[in-house]
C-alpha positions as CSV (number, residue, x, y, z in Angstrom):
1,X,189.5,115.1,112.1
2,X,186.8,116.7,112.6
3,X,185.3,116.9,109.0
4,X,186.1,113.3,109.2
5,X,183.8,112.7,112.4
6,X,181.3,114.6,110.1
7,X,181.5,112.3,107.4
8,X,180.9,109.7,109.5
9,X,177.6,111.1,111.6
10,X,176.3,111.8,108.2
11,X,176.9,108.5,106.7
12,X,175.1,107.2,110.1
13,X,172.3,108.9,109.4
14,X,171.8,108.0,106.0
15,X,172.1,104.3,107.1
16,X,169.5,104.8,110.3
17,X,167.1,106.0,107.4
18,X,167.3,103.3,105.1
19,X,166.6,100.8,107.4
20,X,163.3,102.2,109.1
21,X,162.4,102.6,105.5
22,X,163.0,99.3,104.6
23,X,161.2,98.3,107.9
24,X,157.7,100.4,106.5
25,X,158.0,98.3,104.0
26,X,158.4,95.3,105.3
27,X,155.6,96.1,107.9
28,X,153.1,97.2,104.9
29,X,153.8,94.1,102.8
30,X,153.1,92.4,106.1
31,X,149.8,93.6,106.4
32,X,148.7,93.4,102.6
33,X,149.5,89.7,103.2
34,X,147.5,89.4,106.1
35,X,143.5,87.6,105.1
36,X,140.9,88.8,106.4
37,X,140.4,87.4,109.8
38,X,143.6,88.0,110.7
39,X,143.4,92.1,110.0
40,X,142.7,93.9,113.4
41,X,138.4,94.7,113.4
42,X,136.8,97.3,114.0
43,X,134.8,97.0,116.9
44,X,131.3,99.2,117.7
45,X,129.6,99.0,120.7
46,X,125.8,97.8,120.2
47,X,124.4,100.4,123.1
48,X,121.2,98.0,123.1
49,X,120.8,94.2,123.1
50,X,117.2,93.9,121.9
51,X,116.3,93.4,119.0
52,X,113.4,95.7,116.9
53,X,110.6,92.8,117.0
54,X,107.7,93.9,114.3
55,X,104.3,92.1,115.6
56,X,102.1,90.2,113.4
57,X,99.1,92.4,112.0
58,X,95.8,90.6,113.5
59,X,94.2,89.6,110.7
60,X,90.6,90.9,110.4
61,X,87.6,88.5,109.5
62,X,83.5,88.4,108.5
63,X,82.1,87.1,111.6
64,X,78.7,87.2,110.1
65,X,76.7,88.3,107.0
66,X,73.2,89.3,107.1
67,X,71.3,89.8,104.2
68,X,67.8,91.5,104.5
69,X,66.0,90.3,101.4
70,X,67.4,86.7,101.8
71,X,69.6,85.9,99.0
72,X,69.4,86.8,95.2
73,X,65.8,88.3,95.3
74,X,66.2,91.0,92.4
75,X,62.5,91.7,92.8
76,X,63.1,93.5,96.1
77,X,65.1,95.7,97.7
78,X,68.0,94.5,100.2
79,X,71.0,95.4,102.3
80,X,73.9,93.0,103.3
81,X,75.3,93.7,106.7
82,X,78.6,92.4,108.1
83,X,80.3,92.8,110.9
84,X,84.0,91.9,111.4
85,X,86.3,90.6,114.3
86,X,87.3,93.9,114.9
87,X,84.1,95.1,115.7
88,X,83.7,97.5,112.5
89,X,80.4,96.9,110.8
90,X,79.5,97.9,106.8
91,X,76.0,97.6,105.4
92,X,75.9,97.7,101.7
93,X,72.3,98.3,99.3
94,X,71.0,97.0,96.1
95,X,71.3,99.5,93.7
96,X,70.0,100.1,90.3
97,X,73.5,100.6,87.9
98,X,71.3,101.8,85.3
99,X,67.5,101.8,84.4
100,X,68.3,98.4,82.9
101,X,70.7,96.9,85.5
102,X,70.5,95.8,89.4
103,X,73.6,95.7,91.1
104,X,72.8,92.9,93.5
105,X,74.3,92.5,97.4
106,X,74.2,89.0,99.0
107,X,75.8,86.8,101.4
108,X,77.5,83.3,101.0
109,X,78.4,81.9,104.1
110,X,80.4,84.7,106.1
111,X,81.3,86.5,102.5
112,X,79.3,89.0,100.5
113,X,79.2,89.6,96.6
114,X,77.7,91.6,94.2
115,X,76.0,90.4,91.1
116,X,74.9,92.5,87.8
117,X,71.5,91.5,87.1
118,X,70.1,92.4,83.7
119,X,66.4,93.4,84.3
120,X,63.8,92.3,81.8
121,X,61.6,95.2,82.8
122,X,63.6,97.7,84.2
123,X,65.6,98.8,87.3
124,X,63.4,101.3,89.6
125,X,64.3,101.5,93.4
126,X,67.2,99.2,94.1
127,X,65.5,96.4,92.7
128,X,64.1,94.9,89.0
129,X,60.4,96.2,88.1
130,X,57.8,93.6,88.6
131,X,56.0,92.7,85.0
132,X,52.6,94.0,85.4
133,X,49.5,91.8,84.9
134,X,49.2,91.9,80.7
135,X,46.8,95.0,80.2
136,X,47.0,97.6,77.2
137,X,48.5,100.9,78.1
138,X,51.2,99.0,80.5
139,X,54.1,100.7,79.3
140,X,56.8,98.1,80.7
141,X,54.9,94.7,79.4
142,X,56.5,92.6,79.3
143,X,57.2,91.0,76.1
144,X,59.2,87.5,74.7
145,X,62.3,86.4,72.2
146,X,59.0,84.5,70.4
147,X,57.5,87.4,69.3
148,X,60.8,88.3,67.6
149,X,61.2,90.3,65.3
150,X,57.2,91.9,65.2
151,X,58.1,93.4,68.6
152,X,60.3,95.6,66.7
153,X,58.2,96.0,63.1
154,X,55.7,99.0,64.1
155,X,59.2,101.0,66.4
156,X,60.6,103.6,63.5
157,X,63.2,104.3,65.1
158,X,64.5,100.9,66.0
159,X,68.6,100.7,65.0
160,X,71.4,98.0,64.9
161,X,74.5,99.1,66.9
162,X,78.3,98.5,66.3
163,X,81.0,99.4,68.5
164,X,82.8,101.7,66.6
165,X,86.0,99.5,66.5
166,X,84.0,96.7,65.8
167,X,86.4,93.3,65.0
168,X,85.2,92.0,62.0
169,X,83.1,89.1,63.2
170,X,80.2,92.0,64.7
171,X,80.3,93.0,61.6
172,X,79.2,89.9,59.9
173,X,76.7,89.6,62.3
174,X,75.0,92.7,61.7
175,X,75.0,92.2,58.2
176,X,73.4,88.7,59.1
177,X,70.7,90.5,61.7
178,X,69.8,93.4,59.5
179,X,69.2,91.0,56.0
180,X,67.3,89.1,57.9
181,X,64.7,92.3,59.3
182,X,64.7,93.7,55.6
183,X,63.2,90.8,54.5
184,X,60.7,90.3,57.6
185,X,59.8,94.0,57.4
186,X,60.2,94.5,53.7
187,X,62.1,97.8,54.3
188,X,65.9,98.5,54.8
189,X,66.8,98.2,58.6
190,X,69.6,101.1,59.8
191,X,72.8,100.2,61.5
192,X,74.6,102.6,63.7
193,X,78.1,103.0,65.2
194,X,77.9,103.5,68.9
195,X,78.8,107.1,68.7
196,X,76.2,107.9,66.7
197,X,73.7,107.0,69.5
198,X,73.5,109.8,72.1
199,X,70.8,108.1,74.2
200,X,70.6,104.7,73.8
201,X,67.4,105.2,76.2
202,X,65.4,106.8,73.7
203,X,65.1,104.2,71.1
204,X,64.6,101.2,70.6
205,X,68.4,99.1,69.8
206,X,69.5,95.8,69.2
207,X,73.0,96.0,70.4
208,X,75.7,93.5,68.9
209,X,78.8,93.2,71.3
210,X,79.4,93.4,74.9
211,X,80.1,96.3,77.2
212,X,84.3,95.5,76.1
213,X,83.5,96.0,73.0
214,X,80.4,98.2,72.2
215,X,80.0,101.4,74.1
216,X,76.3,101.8,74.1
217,X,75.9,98.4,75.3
218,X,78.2,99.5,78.4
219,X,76.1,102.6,78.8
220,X,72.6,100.5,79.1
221,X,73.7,98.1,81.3
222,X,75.9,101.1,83.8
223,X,79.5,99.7,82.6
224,X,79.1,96.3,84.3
225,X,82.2,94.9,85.4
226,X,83.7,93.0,84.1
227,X,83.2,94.2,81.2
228,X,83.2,90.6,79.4
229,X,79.8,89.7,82.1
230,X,79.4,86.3,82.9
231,X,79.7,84.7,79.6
232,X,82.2,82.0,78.7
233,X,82.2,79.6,75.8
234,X,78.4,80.7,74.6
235,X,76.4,82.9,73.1
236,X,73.8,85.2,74.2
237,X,70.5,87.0,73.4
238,X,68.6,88.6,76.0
239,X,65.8,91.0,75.3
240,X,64.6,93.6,78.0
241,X,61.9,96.4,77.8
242,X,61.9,99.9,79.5
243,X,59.7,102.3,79.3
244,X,58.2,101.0,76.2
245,X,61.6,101.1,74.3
246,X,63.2,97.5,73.4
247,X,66.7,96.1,73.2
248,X,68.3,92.9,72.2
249,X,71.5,92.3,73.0
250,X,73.7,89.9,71.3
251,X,77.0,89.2,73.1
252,X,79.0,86.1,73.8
253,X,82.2,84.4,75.6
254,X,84.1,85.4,72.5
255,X,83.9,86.7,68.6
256,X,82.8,83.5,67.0
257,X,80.1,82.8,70.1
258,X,78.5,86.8,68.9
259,X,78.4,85.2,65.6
260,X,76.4,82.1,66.9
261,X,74.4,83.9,68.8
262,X,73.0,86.4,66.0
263,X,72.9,83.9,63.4
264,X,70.3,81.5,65.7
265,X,68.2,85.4,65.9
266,X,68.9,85.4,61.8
267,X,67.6,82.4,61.6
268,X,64.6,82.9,64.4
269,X,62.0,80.8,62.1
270,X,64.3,77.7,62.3
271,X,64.5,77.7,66.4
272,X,62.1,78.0,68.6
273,X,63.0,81.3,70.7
274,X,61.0,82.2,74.3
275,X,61.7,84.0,76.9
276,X,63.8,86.3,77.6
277,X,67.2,85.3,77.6
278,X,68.7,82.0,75.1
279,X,71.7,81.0,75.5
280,X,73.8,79.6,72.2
281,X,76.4,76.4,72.1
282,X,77.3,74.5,69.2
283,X,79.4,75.5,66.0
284,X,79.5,78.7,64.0
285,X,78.1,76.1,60.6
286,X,75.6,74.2,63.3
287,X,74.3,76.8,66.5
288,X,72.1,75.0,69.1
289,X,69.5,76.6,71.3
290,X,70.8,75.4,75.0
């Protein structure tokens, strides 16, 4: 009887188990049914109930600009002062970029710029030389694209200068440029790559290319930037005497404008060149002076 009662407990037992088993089951199947906003959430306790607010940066302006020589005077010396709505104040100089170049400071309206200015006789003392009167012995004369290409006959060491990656088009022109001065001064004319010229100060250059694209003309002019200048959709010659040394430069908007631009100085007895700066339009086949 009593292993009987055993039996029984046991078998009891066995049964009890089963069914809370099954029951976890039930329960977890339950749950895994469940979507998502009918599972229990978490819930955290925000301590604060205001919100990390970032304020607006006050925007600084130019309240006013102030320019002591009174605009774009390269002949003098000038300084640009602004001052700002925050009170701070900056005063920015002229400066010379090289003995060739002005780096300009002016105002327009509340804003300042800079400008490169390419100085005809010179940069000395924040500002472009003044041509003297014309007088023998004045070392900075100065002199005019007419007188092209004598103002270079009687200089020996007067060069050409290449970039030394060159694109093709500079040099065509050269080849254009020098023929031409062989024949004017009935003696073979030297071209030069740029790193063949360790002062482009001591000598007399005509320089084919701008400061992109030729390194000696970035070193006369005190790496302009940008490096392209002001140039678009023309050519450009622009002579400028220091010291008594000349230079020419032939640049333009793009290739095929250098090209214009040194065949019109190729050509000088078909045009009528003056001054110091002309400026080239037209076609590659047909240049104009403009």
């Amino acid at each position: 009887m009593k292993f009987q009662n055993s039996i029984v407990a046991i078998l009891l037992l066995l049964l009890l188990v089963g069914c809370f088993g099954q029951r976890q089951k039930e329960i977890k199947s339950f749950e895994t049914n469940l979507s998502e906003e009918q599972k229990p959430q978490n819930i955290t306790t925000n301590t604060s109930n205001q919100k990390n607010e970032t304020l607006p940066p006050v925007k600084v302006v130019s309240l006013s600009c102030f320019d002591s020589d009174g605009g774009i005077i390269e002949k003098n010396k000038g300084t640009v002062q602004i001052v700002y709505s925050n009170n701070s104040k900056i005063s920015i100089s002229d400066s010379c970029e090289s003995n060739l170049v002005l780096n300009e400071q002016y105002c327009d309206g509340l804003n300042f710029f800079s400008k490169s200015i390419l100085c005809s006789d010179g940069c000395k003392d924040a500002a472009c030389v003044k041509a003297p009167p014309s007088s023998e012995g004045s070392s900075n004369q100065s002199v005019s694209l007419s007188e092209y290409p004598s103002v270079f006959q009687s200089d020996s060491e007067f060069k050409i200068v290449l970039g030394d990656t060159a694109p093709v088009q500079h040099v065509q022109a050269a080849v254009e440029v020098a023929t031409s001065l062989t024949a004017a001064f009935n003696k073979q004319v030297e071209s030069k790559l740029a790193s063949e010229i360790s002062d482009p100060f001591s000598q007399s250059l005509l320089v084919i290319g701008n400061a992109c694209d030729n390194p000696t003309t970035a070193k006369l002019l005190g790496n302009p930037r940008p490096c392209g200048g002001d140039i678009m959709g023309e050519g450009k010659i622009q002579l400028v005497v220091i010291n008594g040394k000349k230079y020419v430069f032939i640049s333009g908007g793009n290739q095929t404008d250098v090209r214009k631009a040194a065949r019109v100085l190729a050509k000088y007895n078909d045009y009528s060149l003056s001054g110091t700066t002309v400026r080239v339009g037209g076609t590659l086949n047909n240049p104009v002076i403009i």
